[in-house]
C-alpha positions in Angstrom: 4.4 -7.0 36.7 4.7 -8.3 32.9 7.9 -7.8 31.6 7.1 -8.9 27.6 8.7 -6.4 25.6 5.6 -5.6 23.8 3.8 -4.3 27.3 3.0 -1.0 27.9 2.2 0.2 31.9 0.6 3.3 31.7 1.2 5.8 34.6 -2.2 6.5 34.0 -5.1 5.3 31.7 -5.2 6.3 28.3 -7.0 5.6 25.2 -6.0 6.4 21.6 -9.0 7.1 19.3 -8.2 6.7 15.7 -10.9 7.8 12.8 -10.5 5.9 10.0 -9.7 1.9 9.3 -7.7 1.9 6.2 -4.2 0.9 5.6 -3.4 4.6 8.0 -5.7 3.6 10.9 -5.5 -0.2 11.3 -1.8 0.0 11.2 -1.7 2.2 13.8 -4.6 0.4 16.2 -2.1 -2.6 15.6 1.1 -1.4 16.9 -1.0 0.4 19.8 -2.8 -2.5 21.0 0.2 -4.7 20.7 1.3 -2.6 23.1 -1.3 -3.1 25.4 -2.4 1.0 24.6 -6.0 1.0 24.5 -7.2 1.8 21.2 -10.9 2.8 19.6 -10.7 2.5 16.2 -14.1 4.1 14.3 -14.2 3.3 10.8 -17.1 4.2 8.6 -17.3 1.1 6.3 -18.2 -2.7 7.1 -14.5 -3.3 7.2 -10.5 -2.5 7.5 -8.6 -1.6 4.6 -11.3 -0.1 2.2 -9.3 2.4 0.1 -7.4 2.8 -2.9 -6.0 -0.3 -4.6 -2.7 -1.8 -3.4 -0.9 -4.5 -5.0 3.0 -3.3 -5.2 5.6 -3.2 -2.0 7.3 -0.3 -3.5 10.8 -1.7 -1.7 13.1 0.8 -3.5 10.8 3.0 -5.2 12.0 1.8 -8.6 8.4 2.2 -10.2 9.2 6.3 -9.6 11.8 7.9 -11.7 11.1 11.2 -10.4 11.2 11.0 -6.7 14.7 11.6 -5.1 17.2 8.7 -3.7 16.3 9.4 -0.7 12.6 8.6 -0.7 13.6 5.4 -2.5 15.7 4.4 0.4 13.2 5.5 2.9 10.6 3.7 1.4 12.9 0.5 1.1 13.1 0.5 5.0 9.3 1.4 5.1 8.6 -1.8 3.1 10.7 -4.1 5.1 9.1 -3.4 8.7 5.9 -3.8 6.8 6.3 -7.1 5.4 7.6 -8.1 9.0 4.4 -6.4 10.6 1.9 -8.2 7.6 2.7 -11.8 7.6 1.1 -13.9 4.9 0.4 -10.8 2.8 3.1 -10.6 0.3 3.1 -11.9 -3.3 6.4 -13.3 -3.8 7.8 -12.6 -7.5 10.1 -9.6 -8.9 9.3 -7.0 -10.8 11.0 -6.0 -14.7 11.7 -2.5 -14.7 11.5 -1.8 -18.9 11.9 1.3 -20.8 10.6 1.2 -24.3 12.5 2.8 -27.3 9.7 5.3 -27.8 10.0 6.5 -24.0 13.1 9.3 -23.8 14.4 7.7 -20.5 18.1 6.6 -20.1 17.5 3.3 -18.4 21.1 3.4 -16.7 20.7 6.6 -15.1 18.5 4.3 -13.0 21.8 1.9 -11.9 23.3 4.1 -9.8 20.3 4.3 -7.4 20.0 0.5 -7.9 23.2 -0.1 -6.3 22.5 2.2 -3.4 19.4 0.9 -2.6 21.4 -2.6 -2.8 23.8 -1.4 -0.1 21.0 -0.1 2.4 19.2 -3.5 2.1 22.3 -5.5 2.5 23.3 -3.0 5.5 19.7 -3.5 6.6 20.6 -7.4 6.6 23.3 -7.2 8.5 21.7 -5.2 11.3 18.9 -7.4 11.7 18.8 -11.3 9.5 14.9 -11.3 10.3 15.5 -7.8 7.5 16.1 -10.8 4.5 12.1 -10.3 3.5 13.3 -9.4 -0.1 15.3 -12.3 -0.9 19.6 -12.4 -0.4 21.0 -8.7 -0.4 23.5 -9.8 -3.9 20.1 -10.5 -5.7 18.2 -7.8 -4.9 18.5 -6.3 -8.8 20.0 -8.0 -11.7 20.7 -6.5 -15.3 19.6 -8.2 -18.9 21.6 -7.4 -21.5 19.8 -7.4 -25.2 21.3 -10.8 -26.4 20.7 -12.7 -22.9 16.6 -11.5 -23.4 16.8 -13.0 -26.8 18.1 -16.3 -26.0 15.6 -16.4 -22.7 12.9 -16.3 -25.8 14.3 -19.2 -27.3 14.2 -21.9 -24.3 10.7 -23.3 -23.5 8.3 -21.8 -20.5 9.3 -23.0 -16.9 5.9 -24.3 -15.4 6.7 -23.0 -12.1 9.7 -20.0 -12.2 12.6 -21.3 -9.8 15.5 -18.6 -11.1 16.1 -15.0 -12.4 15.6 -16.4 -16.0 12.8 -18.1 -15.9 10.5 -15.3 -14.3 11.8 -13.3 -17.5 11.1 -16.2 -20.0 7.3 -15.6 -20.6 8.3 -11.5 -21.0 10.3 -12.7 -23.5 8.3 -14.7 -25.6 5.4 -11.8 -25.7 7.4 -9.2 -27.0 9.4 -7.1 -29.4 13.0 -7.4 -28.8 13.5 -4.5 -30.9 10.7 -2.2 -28.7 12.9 -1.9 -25.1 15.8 -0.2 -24.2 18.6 -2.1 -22.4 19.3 -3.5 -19.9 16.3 -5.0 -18.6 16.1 -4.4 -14.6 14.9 -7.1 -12.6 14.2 -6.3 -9.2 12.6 -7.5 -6.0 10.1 -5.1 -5.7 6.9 -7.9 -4.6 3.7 -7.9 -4.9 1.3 -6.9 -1.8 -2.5 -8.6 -1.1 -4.3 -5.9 -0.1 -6.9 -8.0 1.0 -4.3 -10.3 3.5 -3.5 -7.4 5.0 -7.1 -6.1 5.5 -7.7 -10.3 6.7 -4.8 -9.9 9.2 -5.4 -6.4 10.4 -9.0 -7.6 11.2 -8.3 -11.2 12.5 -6.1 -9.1 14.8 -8.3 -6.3 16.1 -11.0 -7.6 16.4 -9.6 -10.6 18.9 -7.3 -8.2 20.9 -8.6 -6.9 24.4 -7.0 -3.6 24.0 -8.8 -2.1 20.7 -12.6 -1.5 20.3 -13.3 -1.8 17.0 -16.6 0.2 15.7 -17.2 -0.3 12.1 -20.2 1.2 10.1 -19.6 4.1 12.4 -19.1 7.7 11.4 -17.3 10.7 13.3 -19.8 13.7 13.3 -17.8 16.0 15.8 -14.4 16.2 17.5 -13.6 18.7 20.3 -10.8 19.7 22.3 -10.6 19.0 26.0 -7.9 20.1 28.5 -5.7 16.7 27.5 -7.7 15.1 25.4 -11.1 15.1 22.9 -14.1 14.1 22.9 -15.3 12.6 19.4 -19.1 12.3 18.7 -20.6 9.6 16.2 -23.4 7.9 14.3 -23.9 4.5 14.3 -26.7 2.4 12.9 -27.4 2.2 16.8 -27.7 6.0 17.1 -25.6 8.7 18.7 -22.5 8.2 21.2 -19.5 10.5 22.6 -16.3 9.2 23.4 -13.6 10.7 24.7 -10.0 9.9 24.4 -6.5 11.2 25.5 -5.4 11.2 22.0 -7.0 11.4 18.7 -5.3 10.2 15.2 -6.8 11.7 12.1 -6.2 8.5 9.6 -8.9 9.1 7.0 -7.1 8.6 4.2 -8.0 11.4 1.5 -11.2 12.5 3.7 -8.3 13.8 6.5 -9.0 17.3 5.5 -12.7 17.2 7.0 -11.5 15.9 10.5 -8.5 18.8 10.4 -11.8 21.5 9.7 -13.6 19.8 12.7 -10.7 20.1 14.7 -10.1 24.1 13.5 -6.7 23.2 12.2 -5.5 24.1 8.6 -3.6 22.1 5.9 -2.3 22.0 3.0 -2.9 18.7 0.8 -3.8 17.3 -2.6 -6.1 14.6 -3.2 -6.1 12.0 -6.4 -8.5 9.6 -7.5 -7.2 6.7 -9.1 -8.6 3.3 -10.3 -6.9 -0.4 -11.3 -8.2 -2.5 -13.8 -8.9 -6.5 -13.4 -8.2 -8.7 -16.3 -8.3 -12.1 -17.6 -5.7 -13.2 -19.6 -4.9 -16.7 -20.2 -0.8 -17.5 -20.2 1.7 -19.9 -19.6 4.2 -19.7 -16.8 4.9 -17.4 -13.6 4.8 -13.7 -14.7 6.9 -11.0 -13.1 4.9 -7.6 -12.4 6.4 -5.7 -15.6 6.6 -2.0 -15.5 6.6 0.1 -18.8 8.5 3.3 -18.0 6.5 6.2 -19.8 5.5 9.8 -19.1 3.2 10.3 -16.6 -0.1 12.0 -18.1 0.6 11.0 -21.6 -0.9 8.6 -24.3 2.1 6.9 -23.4 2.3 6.8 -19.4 3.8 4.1 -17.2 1.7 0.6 -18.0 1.9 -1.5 -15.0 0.9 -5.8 -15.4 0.3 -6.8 -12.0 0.1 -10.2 -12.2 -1.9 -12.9 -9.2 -3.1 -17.0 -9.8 -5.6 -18.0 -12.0 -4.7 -15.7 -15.0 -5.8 -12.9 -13.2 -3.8 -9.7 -14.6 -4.1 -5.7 -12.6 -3.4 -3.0 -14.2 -2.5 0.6 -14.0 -1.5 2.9 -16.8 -0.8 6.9 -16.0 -3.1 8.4 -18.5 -6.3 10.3 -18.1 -7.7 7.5 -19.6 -7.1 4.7 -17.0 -5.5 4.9 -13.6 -5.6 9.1 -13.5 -8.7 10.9 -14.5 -9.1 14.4 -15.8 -9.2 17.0 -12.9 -8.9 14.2 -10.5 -6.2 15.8 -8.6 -7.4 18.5 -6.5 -5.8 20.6 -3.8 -7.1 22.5 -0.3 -8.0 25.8 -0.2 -8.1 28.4 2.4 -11.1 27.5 3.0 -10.9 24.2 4.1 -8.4 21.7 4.5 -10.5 19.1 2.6 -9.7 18.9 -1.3 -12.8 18.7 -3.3 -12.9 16.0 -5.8 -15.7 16.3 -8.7 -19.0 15.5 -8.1 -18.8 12.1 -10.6 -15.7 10.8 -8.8 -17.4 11.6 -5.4 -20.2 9.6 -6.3 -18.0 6.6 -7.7 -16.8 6.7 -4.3 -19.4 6.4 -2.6 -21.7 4.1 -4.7 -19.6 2.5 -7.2 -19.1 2.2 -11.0 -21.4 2.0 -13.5 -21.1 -1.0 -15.6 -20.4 1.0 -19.1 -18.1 2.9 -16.9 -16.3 -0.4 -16.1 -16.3 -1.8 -19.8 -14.7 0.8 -21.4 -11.7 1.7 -18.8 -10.9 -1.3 -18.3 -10.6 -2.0 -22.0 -8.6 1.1 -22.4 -6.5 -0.5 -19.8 -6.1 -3.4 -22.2 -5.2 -1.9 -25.2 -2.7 0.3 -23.3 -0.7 -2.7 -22.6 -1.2 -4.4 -26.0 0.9 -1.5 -27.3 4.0 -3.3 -26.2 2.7 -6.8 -25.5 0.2 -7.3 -28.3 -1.5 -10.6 -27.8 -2.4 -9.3 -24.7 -5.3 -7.2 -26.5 -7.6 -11.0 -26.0 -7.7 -9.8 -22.1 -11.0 -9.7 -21.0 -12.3 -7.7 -18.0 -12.5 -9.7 -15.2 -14.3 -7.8 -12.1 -15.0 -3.8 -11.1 -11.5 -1.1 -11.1 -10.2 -1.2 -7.7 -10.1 2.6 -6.9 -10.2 4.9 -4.4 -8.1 8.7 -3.7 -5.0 9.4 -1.9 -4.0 12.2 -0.1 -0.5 13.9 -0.7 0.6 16.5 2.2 1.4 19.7 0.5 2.0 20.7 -2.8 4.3 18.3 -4.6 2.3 15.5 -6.4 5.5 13.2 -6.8 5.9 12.7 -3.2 5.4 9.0 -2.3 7.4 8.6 1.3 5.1 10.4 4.1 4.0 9.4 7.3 2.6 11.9 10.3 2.2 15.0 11.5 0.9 16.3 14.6 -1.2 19.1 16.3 0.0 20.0 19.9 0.5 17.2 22.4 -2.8 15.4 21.2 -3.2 15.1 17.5 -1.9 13.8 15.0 -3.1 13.3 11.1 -1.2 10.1 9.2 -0.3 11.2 6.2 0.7 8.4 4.0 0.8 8.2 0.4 2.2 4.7 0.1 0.6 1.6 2.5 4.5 0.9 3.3 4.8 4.2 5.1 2.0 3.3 7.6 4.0 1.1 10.4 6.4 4.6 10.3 3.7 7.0 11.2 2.4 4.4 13.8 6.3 4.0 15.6 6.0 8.4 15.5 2.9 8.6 17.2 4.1 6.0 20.0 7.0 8.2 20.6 4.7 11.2 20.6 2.7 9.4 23.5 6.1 8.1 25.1 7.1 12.1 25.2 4.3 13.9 26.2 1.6 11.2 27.6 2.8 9.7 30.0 3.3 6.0 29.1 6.0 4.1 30.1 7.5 1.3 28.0 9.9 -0.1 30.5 11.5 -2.8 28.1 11.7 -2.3 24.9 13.0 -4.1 22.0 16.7 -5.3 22.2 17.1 -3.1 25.2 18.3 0.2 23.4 14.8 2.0 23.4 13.3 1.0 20.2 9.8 -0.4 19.1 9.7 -3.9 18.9 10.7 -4.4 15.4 7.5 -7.2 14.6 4.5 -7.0 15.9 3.1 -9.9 17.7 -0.7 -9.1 17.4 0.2 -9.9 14.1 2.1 -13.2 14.2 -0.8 -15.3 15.8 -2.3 -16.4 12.7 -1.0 -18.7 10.6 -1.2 -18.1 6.4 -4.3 -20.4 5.8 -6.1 -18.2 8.4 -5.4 -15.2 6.7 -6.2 -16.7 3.3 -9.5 -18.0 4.4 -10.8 -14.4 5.7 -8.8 -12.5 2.8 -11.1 -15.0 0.2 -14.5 -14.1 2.7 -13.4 -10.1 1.9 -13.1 -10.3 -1.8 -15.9 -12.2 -2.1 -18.4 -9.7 -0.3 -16.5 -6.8 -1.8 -17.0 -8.1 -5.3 -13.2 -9.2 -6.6 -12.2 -12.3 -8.0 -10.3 -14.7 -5.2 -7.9 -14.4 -7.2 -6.9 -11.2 -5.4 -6.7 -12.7 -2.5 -5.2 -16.4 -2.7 -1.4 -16.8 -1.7 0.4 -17.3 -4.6 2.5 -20.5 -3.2 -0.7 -22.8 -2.2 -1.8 -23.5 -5.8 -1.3 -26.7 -7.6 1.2 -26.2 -10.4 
């Protein structure tokens, strides 16, 4: 018998079916077939990882000054086994955390969650040194004070950023001392490639024995065996039924229509959103700066994502850019399946019209020229990234979810950050472990958890996930930018 860590003897066969490829559904195929689990993974698209934009780890939640300390600390640890489960897929640079004077925020009511997020990473350290993925515990946040920003804007641009200061430097030569609030917060909140991940998920499906992988395949029907269901799709190829012991519902905002197949009722939201691409030409290694602001308003949270190349992303919470007006739905009694307007429905599904494209994206622009003004000579640089997400219930600022379940057979993944996906996975395994039948007869470290990487994952090395990542952005349309790891480019 193989006594790997990472294999699964079933006391009987079983096979997982899982609707939907995104972030949700690839995570999960990957922890299942890494456990030797067979897997069928049907995804509608030509390929993993086709939903809303991703570009921010969210390791602390320090983007969020409305959700609660505890879902910053959950979605620390989220973050953490994600990085470890998505080699090759993180952007390595801080985030600033800035609060303008117009904005009625106290920046240092935000310290004192600082500091305990501090103490769970450096706890989470301790456990386990393979937890360091966010750089050393006693760095994770440092404070500017007014006069240290000012004398950062007097010493010259660092080509390439090698300290605190210098990631700050090109901040501080773009803008108004006398616009911010103080301290500045600089944090290690990274960057996240959403199209590594979608490279590794797919380098790693599609090569492992234990997961069929059926793209440009649709779910039509679901129904309920004794221990099991049998799903019906559409293919291309035609019409075929498969049945399966278990059946994950990860379709990302479009979970609602598999819960009405399945006669089950939920309550959910659903919000489209879109990012903007930019090109900006600037000197030196830009942090991601977030603009604290009320959410909804002319003056909402502005986000500058930044990747190689010039290549700027950006959010900014208004109607106007990254939310849209009546874009947030909910489910009815009806249905469990929020209904988005007909015109962001058909964005969806067929893309942006060019005018559409122009015109957000320069709103985009000018809403972070308000408070770094010579970044108004930004040019659009590609199509929005955009997609919706689902929220379980009723509260529109929760960001740490994972799973629920059905009985002994379903379960729907639930996530409303990508970080929270490996967390619904490591639920549903214990759901099989508990009422399945599988046997797991080593596990990690020998106290009965999941292996805490995945080594599915691990085969490929980063130029290997670069190269595909490039292949997707290409064929989706995005500048390589988007896809390129940060550290490979000549300086």
């Amino acid at each position: 018998m193989n006594t790997h860590p990472c294999y699964a003897v079933m006391q009987r066969p079983l096979t997982v079916g899982i609707l939907g490829g995104g972030v949700a559904g690839a995570t999960v195929a990957l922890r299942l077939a890494d456990l030797r689990i067979n897997t069928l993974l049907i995804e509608a698209s030509n390929g993993l990882l086709n939903g809303p934009p991703v570009c921010h780890l969210h390791a602390g939640g320090n983007l969020y000054r409305e959700i609660s300390d505890q879902q910053c600390l959950t979605l620390l640890r989220q973050s953490i086994a994600s990085v470890r489960a998505y080699p090759h897929s993180i952007n390595h640079r801080p985030t600033v955390i800035a609060t303008p004077v117009a904005d009625q925020g106290d920046v240092n009511t935000l310290l004192a969650r600082l500091k305990q997020v501090s103490q769970e990473y450096a706890r989470l350290v301790a456990q386990d040194p393979a937890n360091k993925v966010l750089g050393e515990p006693e760095d994770y946040y440092r404070l500017f004070s007014r006069e240290q920003f000012m004398a950062l804007a007097q010493r010259p641009l660092p080509k390439v950023a090698h300290s605190h200061e210098d990631w700050l430097i090109p901040l501080a030569h773009h803008i108004d001392v006398n616009s911010l609030k103080f301290p500045l917060i600089l944090v290690q909140e990274y960057g996240w490639s959403l199209f590594r991940m979608a490279a590794t998920a797919t380098l790693a499906l599609q090569n492992s024995p234990h997961c069929q992988l059926l793209l440009n395949t649709r779910a039509t029907h679901v129904t309920p065996l004794n221990e099991g269901w049998q799903i019906t799709s559409h293919s291309p190829t035609g019409s075929q039924t498969h049945q399966v012991d278990f059946l994950v519902n990860a379709c990302g905002f479009r979970t609602g229509l598999v819960d009405d197949m399945a006669g089950f009722t939920r309550q959910r939201l659903v919000e489209y959103k879109a990012a903007y691409v930019t090109h900006w030409p600037s000197a030196g290694d830009w942090p991601e700066v977030i603009f604290h602001g009320p959410r909804g308003t002319p003056k909402g949270m502005a986000q500058l994502t930044p990747y190689p190349n010039d290549v700027f992303q950006l959010h900014g919470m208004t109607e106007h850019i990254t939310l849209f007006k009546d874009g947030l739905v909910k489910s009815d009694a009806s249905s469990a399946q929020p209904q988005l307007p007909r015109v962001y429905q058909e964005q969806i599904d067929h893309g942006w019209q060019q005018v559409d494209i122009e015109a957000r994206t320069q709103g985009a622009i000018e809403h972070i020229a308000r408070l770094i003004p010579r970044f108004a000579s930004a040019k659009v640089a590609g199509k929005p990234l955009f997609g919706a997400q689902q929220i379980p219930g009723t509260d529109p600022s929760l960001r740490a979810a994972d799973v629920s379940f059905e009985g002994a057979h379903y379960a729907r993944v639930e996530i409303v950050k990508a970080s929270s996906a490996l967390t619904a996975a490591d639920r549903i395994v214990t759901q099989l472990i508990e009422q399945s039948g599988i046997i797991l007869p080593q596990l990690d470290n020998t106290n009965g958890s999941l292996p805490a990487t995945l080594a599915i994952t691990q085969r490929y090395s980063a130029s290997e996930v670069e190269a595909l990542a490039l292949s997707l952005a290409s064929t989706r349309g995005y500048p390589s930018a988007l896809a390129l790891i940060r550290d490979t480019l000549a300086k």
